[in-house]
Phi, psi and omega in degrees: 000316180289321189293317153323290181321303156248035177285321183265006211269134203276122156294110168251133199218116154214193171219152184257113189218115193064017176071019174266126194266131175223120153274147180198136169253201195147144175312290200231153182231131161232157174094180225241095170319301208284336200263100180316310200282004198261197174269110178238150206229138186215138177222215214333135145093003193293144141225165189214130159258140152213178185343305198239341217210131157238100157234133137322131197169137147306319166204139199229112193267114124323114190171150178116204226237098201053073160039053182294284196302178168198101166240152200266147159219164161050108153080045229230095170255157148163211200232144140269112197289306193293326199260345219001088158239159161228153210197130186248154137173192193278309196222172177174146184223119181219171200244113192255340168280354169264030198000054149250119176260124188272111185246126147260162175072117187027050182282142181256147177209106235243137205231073193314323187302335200227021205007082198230123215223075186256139200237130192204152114002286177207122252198119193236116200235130186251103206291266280257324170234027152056037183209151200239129170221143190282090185214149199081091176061053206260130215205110198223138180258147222151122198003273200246335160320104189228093161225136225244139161165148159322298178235168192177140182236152199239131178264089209261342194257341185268336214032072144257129145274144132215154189240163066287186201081068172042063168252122184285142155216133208232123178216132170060014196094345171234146169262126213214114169241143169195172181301319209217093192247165188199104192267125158280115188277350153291315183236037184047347179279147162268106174297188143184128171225161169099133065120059160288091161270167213182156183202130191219145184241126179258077168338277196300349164298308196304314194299346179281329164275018152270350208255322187290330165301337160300313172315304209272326177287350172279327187277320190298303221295292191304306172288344162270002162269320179316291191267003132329320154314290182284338149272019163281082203294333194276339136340257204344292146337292180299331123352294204269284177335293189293322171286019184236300234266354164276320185290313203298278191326306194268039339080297183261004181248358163295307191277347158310312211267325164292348114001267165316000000 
């Protein structure tokens, strides 16, 4: 029964550092709360709060000198309060006096202020200057904006991208590559250097040219009632008759009258 008991038993803990409050709950805990330098270790159901960071985690290691590191493994969701990011991934490390957080394995990180929505390998985000750096397989969403490359650093208070590594950005139907692209995600323009290729779908053409297929289907619509018409011999006919069988009547009532 005692063991059952503290097999479920919710931990709550916290410590003060630098007038920073840090909580962290969990099923089950090893290690020394009270001892700042050791190692505490929290598992199923683990979390940890501070100033700034909400993580979520199968399991979450505590350690250093007032719990400064904190690393996450499994299932690892959670929040940047300050930066208000969300942020999924496999591992995760983070430095809480240098606030740098290291997110590895399929991470997602999601930017709520500017709705920006990026996916990486890996994603090393420095809350204090506010950038994000990138590596891998990198997949970043911005309004009409779909953009891919190995590596990228993301500027979130400038909103700049840049990429490299065989990097794309596919916007509206076009498409742009070069060793070295650079997105203003305010005003949407795109540098791009080094070996630039590119495809532009030229909107306002397609629309003059719907305008002209309209056009031109309208002048057809006209010219085939013209020649339906000229080729209708019974149109015609009817035409020439009533003009022939009128010219006749004033014919014969003429020649009536010279007669008389």
């Amino acid at each position: 029964m005692n063991r059952l008991a503290a097999a479920a038993l919710l931990f709550s803990l916290s410590a003060f550092c630098h007038a920073e409050k840090i909580t962290f709950t969990a099923n089950k805990m090893s290690g020394v709360a009270g001892n700042k330098n050791s190692v505490t270790v929290l598992k199923g159901n683990a979390k940890v709060n501070t100033k700034t960071m909400i993580i979520n985690a199968d399991y979450i290691e505590l350690s250093g000198k007032d719990f400064r590191m904190i690393k996450a493994e499994g299932n690892i969701s959670g929040k940047n309060t300050e930066s208000n990011l969300d942020f999924k991934c496999g591992k995760l490390l983070y430095d809480r006096e240098t606030k740098i957080a290291t997110l590895e394995n399929n991470v997602n990180l999601v930017d709520n202020d500017n709705d920006v929505v990026a996916q990486a390998q890996i994603i090393e985000y420095n809350q204090d200057s506010e950038v994000a750096v990138m590596q891998i397989k990198i997949n970043l969403t911005q309004k009409d904006n779909v953009c891919t490359s190995a590596y990228a650093i993301y500027r979130k208070n400038e909103q700049i991208l840049e990429m490299s590594g065989n990097p794309k950005i596919v916007q509206n139907g076009d498409t742009f590559r070069a060793q070295v692209i650079k997105l203003d995600m305010d005003s949407q323009e795109i540098t791009l250097s080094g070996k630039v290729k590119g495809s532009v779908v030229t909107t306002n053409n397609s629309d003059e040219d719907e305008e002209s297929e309209e056009n031109t289907d309208g002048t057809t619509a006209e010219n085939s009632t013209r020649e339906n018409t000229s080729e209708n011999p019974g149109a015609t006919q009817e035409k020439t008759e009533d003009g022939t069988s009128e010219n006749q009547e004033e014919n014969k009532t003429s020649e009536g009258e010279k007669k008389e």
